[in-house]
N, C-alpha and C positions, 0 to 999 in steps of 0.2 A: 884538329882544332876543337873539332866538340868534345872530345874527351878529357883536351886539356879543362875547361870548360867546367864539365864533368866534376873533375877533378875536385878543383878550384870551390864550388858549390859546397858537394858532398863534403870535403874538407872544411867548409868552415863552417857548417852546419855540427858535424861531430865535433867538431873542434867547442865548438858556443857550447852544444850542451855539456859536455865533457868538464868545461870551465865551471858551468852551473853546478855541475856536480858534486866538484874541487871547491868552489866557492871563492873561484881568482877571474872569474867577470867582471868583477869591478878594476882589477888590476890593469886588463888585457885588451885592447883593441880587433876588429875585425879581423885586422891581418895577423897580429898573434893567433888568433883562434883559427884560424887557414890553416897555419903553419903549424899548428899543435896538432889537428887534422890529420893533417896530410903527414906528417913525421911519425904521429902515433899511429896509424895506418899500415905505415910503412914498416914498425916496428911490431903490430900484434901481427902484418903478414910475414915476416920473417922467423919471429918467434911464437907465438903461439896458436895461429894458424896450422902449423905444420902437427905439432900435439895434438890437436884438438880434432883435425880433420876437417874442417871446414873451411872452402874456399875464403878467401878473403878480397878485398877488393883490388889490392893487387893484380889479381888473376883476371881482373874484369868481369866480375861478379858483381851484380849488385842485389844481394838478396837480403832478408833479413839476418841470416845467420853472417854474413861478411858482416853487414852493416854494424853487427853488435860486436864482433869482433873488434872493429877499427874503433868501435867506442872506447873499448874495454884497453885498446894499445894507448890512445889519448889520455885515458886515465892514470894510465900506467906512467907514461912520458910525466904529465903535471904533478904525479907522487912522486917521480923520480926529481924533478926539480926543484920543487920544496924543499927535500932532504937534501939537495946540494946547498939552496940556499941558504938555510936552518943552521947550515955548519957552518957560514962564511960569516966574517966578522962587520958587522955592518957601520 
């Protein structure tokens, strides 16, 4: 339970700065930024975690070098969205 917790937190923590970053805060709600978080996490531990060599919070790491990774996948996920949305016809 406290991991989930955990989780949940640290997730939306990277998730808010990550948005700040992108400059889609004003767009996005708490729980968007959870989930941006936690999917981009999920995605810099899959993909560039393993390149890079450093544990990622996946592994249940929570160090500086995870924590900047999972930033780094957040950022990734909200550029990757953009460019989906940029192309769709509004």
């Amino acid at each position: 339970m406290i991991n989930l917790i955990t989780w949940l937190v640290v997730g939306g923590v990277i998730g808010w700065i990550a948005s700040l970053i992108m400059k889609t805060d004003a767009q996005q709600g708490i729980f968007l930024n959870i989930v941006v978080g936690i999917v981009g996490a999920a995605l810099a531990g899959f993909l560039i975690s393993p390149l890079i060599g450093v544990p990622s919070i996946n592994d249940n790491v929570f160090s500086l070098g995870a924590m900047l990774i999972s930033l780094l996948g957040a950022i990734l996920l909200l550029a990757i969205v953009r460019l989906v949305r940029g192309r769709t016809v509004s």
